[in-house]
Each structure stands twice: as C-alpha cells, then as structure tokens.
C-alpha positions as CSV (number, residue, x, y, z in Angstrom):
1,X,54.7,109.5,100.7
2,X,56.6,112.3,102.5
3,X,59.8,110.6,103.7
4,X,62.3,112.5,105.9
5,X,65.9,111.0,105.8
6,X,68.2,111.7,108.4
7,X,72.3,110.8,109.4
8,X,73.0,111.9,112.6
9,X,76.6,112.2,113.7
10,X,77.4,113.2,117.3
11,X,77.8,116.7,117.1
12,X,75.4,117.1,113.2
13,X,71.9,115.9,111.9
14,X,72.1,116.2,108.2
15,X,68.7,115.9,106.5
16,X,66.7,115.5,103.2
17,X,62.8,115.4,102.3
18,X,60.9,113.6,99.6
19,X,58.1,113.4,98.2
20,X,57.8,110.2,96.1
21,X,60.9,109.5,94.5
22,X,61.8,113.3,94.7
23,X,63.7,115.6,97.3
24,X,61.9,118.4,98.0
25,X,63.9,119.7,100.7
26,X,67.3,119.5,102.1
27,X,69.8,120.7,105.5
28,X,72.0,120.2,108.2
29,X,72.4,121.2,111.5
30,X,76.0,122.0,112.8
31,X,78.9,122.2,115.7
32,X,75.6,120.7,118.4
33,X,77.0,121.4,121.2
34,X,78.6,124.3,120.6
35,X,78.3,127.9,121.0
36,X,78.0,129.3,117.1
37,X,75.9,126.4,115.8
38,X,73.5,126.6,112.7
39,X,70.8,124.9,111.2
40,X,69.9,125.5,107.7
41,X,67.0,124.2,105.2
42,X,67.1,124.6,101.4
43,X,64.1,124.3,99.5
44,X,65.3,122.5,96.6
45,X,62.6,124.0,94.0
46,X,62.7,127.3,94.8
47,X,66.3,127.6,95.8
48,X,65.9,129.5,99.0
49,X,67.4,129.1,102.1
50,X,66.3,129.2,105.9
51,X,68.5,129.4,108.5
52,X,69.1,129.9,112.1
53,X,72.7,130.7,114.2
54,X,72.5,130.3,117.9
55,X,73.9,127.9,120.6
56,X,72.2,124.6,120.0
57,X,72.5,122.5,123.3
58,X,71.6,119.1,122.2
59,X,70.2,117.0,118.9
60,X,66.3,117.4,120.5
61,X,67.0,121.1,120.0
62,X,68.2,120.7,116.7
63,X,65.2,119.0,115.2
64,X,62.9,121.8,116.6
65,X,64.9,123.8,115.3
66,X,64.2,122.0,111.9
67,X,60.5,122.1,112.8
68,X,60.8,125.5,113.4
69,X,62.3,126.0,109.8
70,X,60.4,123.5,108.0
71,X,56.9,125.6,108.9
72,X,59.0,128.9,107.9
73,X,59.5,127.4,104.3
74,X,55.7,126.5,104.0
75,X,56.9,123.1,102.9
76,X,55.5,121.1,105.8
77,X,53.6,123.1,108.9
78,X,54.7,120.2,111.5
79,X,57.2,117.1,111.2
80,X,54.3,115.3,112.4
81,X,53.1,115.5,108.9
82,X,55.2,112.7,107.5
83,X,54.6,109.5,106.6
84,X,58.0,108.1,107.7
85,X,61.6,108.7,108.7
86,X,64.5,107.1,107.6
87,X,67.9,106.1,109.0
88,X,71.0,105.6,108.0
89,X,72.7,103.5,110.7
90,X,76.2,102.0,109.9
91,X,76.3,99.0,111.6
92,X,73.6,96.5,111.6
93,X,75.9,93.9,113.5
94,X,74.9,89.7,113.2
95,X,71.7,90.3,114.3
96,X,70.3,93.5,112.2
97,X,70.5,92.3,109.0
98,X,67.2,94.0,107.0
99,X,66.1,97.2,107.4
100,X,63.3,97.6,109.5
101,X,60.6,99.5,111.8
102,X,62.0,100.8,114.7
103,X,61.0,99.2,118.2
104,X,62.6,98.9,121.6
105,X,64.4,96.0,120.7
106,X,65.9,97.6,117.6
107,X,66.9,100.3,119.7
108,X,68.5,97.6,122.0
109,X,70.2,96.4,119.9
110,X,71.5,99.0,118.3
111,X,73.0,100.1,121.5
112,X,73.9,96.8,122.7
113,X,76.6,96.6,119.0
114,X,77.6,100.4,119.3
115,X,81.3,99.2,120.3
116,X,81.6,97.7,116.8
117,X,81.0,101.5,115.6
118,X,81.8,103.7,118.3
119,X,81.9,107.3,115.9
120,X,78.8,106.4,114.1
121,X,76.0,104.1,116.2
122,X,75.7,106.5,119.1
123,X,75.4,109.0,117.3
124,X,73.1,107.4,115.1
125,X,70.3,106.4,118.3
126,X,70.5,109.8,119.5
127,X,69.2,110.7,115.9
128,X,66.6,107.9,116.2
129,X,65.1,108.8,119.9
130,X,65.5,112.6,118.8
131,X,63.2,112.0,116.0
132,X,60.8,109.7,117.8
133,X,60.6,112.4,120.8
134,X,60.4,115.3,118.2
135,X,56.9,113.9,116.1
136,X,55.4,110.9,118.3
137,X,53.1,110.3,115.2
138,X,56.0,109.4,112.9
139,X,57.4,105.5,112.2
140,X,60.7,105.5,112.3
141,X,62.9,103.3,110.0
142,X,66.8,102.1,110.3
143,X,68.8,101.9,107.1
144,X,71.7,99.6,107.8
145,X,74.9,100.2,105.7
146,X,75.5,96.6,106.3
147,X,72.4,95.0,105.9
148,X,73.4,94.7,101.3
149,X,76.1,92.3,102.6
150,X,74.6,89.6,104.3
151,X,74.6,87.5,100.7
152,X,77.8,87.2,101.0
153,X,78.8,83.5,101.6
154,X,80.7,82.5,104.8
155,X,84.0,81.5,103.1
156,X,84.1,85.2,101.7
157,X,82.9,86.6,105.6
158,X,84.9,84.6,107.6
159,X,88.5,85.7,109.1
160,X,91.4,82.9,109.4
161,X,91.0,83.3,112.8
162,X,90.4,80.7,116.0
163,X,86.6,80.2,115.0
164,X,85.7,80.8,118.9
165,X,86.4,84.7,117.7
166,X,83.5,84.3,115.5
167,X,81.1,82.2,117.8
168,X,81.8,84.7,120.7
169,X,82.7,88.1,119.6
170,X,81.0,87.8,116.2
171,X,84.7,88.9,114.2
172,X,83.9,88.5,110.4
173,X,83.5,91.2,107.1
174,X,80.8,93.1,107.9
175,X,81.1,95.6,105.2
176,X,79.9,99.0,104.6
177,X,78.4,101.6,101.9
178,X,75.9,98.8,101.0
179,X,73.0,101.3,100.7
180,X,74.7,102.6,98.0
181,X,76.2,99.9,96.3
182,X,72.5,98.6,96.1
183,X,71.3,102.1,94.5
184,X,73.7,102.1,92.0
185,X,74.0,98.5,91.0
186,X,70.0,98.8,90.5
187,X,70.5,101.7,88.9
188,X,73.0,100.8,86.0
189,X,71.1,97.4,85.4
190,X,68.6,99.9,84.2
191,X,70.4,102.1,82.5
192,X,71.6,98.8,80.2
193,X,68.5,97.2,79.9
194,X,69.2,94.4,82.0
195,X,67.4,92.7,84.7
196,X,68.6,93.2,88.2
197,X,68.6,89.7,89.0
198,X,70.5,88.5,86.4
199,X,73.1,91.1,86.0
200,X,76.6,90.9,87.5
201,X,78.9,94.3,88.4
202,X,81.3,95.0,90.6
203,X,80.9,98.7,91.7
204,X,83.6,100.7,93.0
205,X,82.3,103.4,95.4
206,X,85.2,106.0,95.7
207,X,85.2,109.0,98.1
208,X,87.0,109.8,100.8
209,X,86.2,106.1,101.9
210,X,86.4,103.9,99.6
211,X,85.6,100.1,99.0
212,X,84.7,97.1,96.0
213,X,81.7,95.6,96.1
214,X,81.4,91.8,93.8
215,X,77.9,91.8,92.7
216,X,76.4,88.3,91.1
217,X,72.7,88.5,89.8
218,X,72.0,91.7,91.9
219,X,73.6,90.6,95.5
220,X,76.6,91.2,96.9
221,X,79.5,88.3,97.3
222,X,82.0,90.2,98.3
223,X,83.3,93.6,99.2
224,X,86.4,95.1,100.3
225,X,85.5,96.4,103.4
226,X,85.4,94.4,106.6
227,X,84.7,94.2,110.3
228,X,85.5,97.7,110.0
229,X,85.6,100.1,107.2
230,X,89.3,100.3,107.4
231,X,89.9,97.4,105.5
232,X,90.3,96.9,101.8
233,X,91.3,99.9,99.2
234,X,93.3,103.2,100.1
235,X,91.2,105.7,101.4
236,X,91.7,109.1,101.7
237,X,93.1,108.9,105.5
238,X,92.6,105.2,105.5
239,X,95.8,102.2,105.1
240,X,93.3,99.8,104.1
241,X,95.3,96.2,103.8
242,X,98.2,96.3,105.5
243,X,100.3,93.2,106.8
244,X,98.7,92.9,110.5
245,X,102.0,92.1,112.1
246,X,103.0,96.3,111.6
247,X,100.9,96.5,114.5
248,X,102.9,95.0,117.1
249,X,106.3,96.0,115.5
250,X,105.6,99.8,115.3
251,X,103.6,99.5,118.8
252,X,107.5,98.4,120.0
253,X,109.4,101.1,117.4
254,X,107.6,104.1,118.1
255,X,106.5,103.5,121.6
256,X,103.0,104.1,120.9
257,X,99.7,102.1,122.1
258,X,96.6,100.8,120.6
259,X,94.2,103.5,120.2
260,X,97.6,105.8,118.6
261,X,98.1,103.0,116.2
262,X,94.2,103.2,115.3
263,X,94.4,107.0,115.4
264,X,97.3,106.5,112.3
265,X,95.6,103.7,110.3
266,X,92.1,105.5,110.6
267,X,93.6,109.3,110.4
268,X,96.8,109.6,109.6
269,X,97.5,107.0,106.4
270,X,95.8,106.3,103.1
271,X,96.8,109.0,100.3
272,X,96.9,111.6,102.8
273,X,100.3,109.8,104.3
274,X,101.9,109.5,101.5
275,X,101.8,113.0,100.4
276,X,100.0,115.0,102.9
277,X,97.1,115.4,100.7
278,X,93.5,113.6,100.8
279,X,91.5,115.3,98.3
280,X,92.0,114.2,94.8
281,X,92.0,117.8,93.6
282,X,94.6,118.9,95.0
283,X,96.7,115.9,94.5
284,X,96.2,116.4,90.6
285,X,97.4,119.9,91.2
286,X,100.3,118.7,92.7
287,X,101.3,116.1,90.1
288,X,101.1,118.8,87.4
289,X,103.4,120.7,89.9
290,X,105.7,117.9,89.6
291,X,105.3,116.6,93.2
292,X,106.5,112.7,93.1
293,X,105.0,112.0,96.3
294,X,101.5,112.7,95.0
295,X,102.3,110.6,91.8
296,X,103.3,108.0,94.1
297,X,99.9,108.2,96.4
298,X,97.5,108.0,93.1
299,X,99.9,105.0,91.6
300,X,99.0,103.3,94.6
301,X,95.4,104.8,95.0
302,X,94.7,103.2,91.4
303,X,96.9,99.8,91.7
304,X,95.6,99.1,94.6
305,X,91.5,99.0,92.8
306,X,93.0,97.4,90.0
307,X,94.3,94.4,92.1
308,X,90.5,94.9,93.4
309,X,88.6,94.8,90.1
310,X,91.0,91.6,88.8
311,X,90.1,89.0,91.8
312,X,86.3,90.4,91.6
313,X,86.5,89.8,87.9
314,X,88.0,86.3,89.0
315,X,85.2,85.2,91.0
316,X,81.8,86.2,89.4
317,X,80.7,84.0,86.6
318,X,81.1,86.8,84.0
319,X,80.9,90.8,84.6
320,X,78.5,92.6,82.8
321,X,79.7,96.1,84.3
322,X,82.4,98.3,86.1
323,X,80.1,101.0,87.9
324,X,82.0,103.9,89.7
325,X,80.6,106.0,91.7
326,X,80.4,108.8,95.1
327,X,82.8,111.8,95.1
328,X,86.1,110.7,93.0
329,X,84.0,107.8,91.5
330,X,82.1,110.2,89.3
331,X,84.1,113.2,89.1
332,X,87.7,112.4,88.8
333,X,88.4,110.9,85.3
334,X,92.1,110.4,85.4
335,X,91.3,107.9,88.4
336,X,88.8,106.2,85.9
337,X,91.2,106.4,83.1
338,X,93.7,105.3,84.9
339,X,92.3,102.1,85.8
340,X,90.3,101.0,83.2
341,X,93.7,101.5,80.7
342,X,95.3,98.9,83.2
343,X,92.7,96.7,82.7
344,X,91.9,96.2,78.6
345,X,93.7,93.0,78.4
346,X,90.0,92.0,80.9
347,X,87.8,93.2,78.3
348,X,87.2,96.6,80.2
349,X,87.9,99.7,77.4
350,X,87.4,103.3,78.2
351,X,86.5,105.7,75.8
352,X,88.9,108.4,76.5
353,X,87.1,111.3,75.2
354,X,83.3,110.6,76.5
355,X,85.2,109.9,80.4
356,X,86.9,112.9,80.5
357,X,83.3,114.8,79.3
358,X,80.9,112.5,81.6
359,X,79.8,113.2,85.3
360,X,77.3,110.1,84.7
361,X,76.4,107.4,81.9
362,X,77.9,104.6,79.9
363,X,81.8,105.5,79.4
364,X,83.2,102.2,77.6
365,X,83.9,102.4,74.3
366,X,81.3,100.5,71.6
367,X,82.5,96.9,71.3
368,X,83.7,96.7,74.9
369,X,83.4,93.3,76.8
370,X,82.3,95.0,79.4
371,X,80.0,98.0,80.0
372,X,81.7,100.6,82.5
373,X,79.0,103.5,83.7
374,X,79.3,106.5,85.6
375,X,76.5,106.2,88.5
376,X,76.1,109.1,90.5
377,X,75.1,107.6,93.9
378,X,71.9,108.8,96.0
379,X,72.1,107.3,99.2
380,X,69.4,109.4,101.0
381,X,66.6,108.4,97.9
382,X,67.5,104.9,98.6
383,X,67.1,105.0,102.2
384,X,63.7,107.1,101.5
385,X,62.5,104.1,98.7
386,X,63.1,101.4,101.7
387,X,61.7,103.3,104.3
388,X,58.2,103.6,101.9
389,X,58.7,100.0,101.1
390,X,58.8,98.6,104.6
391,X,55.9,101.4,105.4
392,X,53.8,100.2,102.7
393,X,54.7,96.4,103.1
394,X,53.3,97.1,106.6
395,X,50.2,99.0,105.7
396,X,51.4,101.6,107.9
C-alpha cells in the first residue's frame, strides 16, 4: 500500500511516503504564510531533490504544491493515487482513544478538545481537511500520540485532585510520544527474541522532549508525561516536575501572569535554564570547556531519568529491557553511560566500549540482568503500518 504520512504544524506540513514498510519519499513545506516559503520533496532512492520557493498563502496551497512536486519526481502522477493518509494528531482527548478513519465526528471532536493542545490540534485539522480537500479519493487516518496510553490504570491516570475536575473537565495523565514508544517497544522485543506480549521495558524517549514510558507485557502502565507534555523529565526547554505551589509564589514575586508563567515552564526552563543551552551538543562542548553550569544541567538531565527508571523498575513485575531512543536517546552516549552506571546495583550494566560505538542495537554488557538496546525510533513507519492496518481491517 502507498501510505502518505503527514504532521501538520500551523505554519509547516512535513511529510513522508511508503510503500509497504518502506519510505520512498520524504519533505516539508515551510514559513506557510509567509513571503519566502518552500516546499521540498526528496526521493529517498535516488537522492534527488525537488523544490519550489515562493509565497505559500495557506496549507491547501502547500499540498498542491506537493502534488505539483510529487508528479515532477515521477514517483506518483496524482496524490489521488494513494491508498491512505496518515496523521499524527497529539491529542486524542477521553474520547479518541484508537486510531481511526476519519469522519465528521472525528473531526468534531478533534476540534471540540483542541484547547487541551492549542500549538498542535489546530494545526493538526487543518492538515486533515487540507488533505481531504486536496485528493477526495483518499481515506484519511488519525494517529493519536495518546491513544498507547489508555492501558494505563486509573490509580496511575488519576491527579489528587477534587474528582469533579476529572468528571467535568476530564484533568488526568494523558501522556504523549506513545506512537513511538509502541514502535520501539515492538521493535526491541524483536530484536531479543521475545514475544511482545510477554515482554516488559520501560523506554526512555529522549529529544528535545522527553518522557518514561513503564511497559508490562507490551502495554503501557505508566509514563511520565501528563495532562500535558510538560510534565515528568527535564526537557530541553521544559521544567518537567516542579513543586505546583512555585506557580502562585513567583506569579506574586515577579509580577507576572498565567500565560508568562506557562511561557517559562514551556520555553524558558528545562536544561536550556540552567545553562542557556538546549542541545546536548553543545552542552558537551561546554563541559569540556569547563562550564559548571552545563555540568550542573546534564547532572540533573540524567538524575532526574534515573529517579525515573528506579520507580518504573519498582512497579513492573520484572524488566526485561532499558530501550532509549529519538535524538539524544540514540546518539548521545555519555547520557546513556551516565545513567545506566548509576543504576548497576538494578541489574542494568553498560558495556562501555559497544555504547560509545552504537547508534542502534543491544548495548549491555553479556551477563547483564537486564538487556538495554539502542532503538532508533520511526514514528512516521508506525503511523503508515496503523494507517494500512485500520485500511485493511476495513477492506478499504
């Protein structure tokens, strides 16, 4: 099947094709809106590139745009020619919890819950009724980050808050980067042989955002994320956990109202706060440049995952893996090193030497309790795999 996959943001539709289990082409269009915005295709076997620079006025522009390019390449005449698009929406809310074929009451509802992500589900229906408008002969299918978190029990959803928060808002964890905590977990069960329905992990997706998922015979039982994804681990501009009542005391100290104090936790904190730095890069440059401040951010960075790992580890009946994974997950081994060495008296032992050589694979050393793996992620193959899956489940 020829699946397209898209992520629209508000102002970008970023985009990749497969066909099978294989990407076949990939692009993004950039700056909608704007007066120098681009669309680009790469054709991922040849290695050539299409592109286009010229005021795009809207997302419906955009994807012509991408018809236009897609017919240049010779790798599809019309969009109308696939089988299926696919999704990636961020919020599913209480009521979208499996992917599914899009309808007018998905798209309702997707609307009706954009509050509860206000950069991302917006942006995401544009990206939806773009594509429907775009190729009228195409099902469309939504991907919810969320929808890999609705095992989780209520004691590990709910917030010790009056329960009428719950009943009437619908305030609990939520979660996010489920789409790929469910490629990877699937993916290192296979790489060890084992069953996914049996095997145990806890995967630790680190990028710029970053969160803990607890995974118990292949379904999620907790993650670190929550009703947003602020909560949990250090991000790059992210607090994560912080004591709550901050909130009102710096509102009072620094004279400053709600949306500034969500422009700080969201923006303005995480690693980046500390030492004015967010990628991992540079923060390792500056450590060797004896900067204490940066030293101090990836101490915390890495305790703060290690506090994670332990009360995951506490929880699941055994753990069969540490996966990491996504941008400082699979490339950054000092993070790895860091804390897995922090964590041997658990059974998890790093072999020093293969980490620092290994972009992907098994990186525990022979005789550990526990496996720990490098997984490179590949969010957009899962969504394409579920999109085929619900296509073919539905003999469309």
């Amino acid at each position: 099947m020829k699946i397209l996959v898209l992520n629209s943001g508000s102002s970008s539709i970023k985009f990749k094709l497969f066909d099978g289990d294989k990407a076949v082409a990939s692009g993004l269009v950039e700056k909608i809106g704007e007066q120098k915005s681009k669309v680009e295709l790469k054709d991922l076997k040849t290695l050539q590139k299409f592109q286009q620079e010229l005021p795009i006025k809207n997302h419906e522009d955009g994807m012509k745009l991408v018809n236009e390019l897609f017919a240049e390449s010779g790798i599809l005449h019309d969009l109308n020619e696939l089988d299926g698009c696919g999704h990636r929406i961020v919020h599913g809310g209480p009521r979208l919890t499996k992917h599914c074929l899009v309808d007018d009451d998905i798209l309702k509802e997707i609307e009706r819950i954009a509050h509860m992500a206000p950069l991302h589900n917006p942006a995401h229906l544009i990206g939806i009724k773009t594509m429907m408008n775009t190729a009228k002969d195409v099902p469309n299918v939504t991907v919810f980050d969320t929808a890999f978190h609705q095992s989780m029990p209520d004691y590990a959803y709910m917030y010790a808050l009056p329960y009428e928060y719950y009943e009437k808002h619908k305030v609990r964890k939520y979660g996010f980067h489920g789409t790929s905590h469910s490629y990877v977990s699937k993916k290192a069960a296979q790489i060890l042989n084992k069953d996914i329905n049996s095997f145990n992990a806890i995967s630790a997706h680190l990028g710029n955002g970053a969160s803990v998922c607890a995974i118990k015979n292949g379904k999620c039982i907790d993650t670190s994320m929550g009703f947003t994804p602020l909560e949990g681990l250090i991000m790059g501009t992210r607090c994560g956990d912080i004591d709550p009542a901050l909130l009102p005391f710096l509102a009072n100290e620094l004279n400053i109202d709600i949306k500034e104090l969500d422009t700080i936790m969201n923006k303005k904190s995480g690693v980046y706060g500390i030492c004015g730095f967010n990628d991992f890069r540079d923060i390792d440059t500056q450590i060797g440049l004896g900067n204490d401040k940066a030293r101090l951010a990836f101490d915390m960075f890495c305790y703060r995952l290690i506090k994670y790992i332990g009360s995951y580890y506490a929880i699941l009946p055994q753990v069969d893996a540490l996966i990491f994974t996504a941008g400082i997950g699979e490339n950054d081994y000092k993070v790895r090193q860091g804390i897995c060495q922090k964590l041997e008296h658990l059974g998890f032992v790093i072999d020093t030497d293969v980490n620092q050589n290994s972009r992907s694979g098994v990186i525990s050393k022979k005789g550990s309790k526990i496996d720990i793996l490098v997984v490179p992620t590949d969010e957009e193959l899962e969504i394409a795999k579920i999109t085929s899956d619900i296509l073919n489940n539905l003999g469309i």
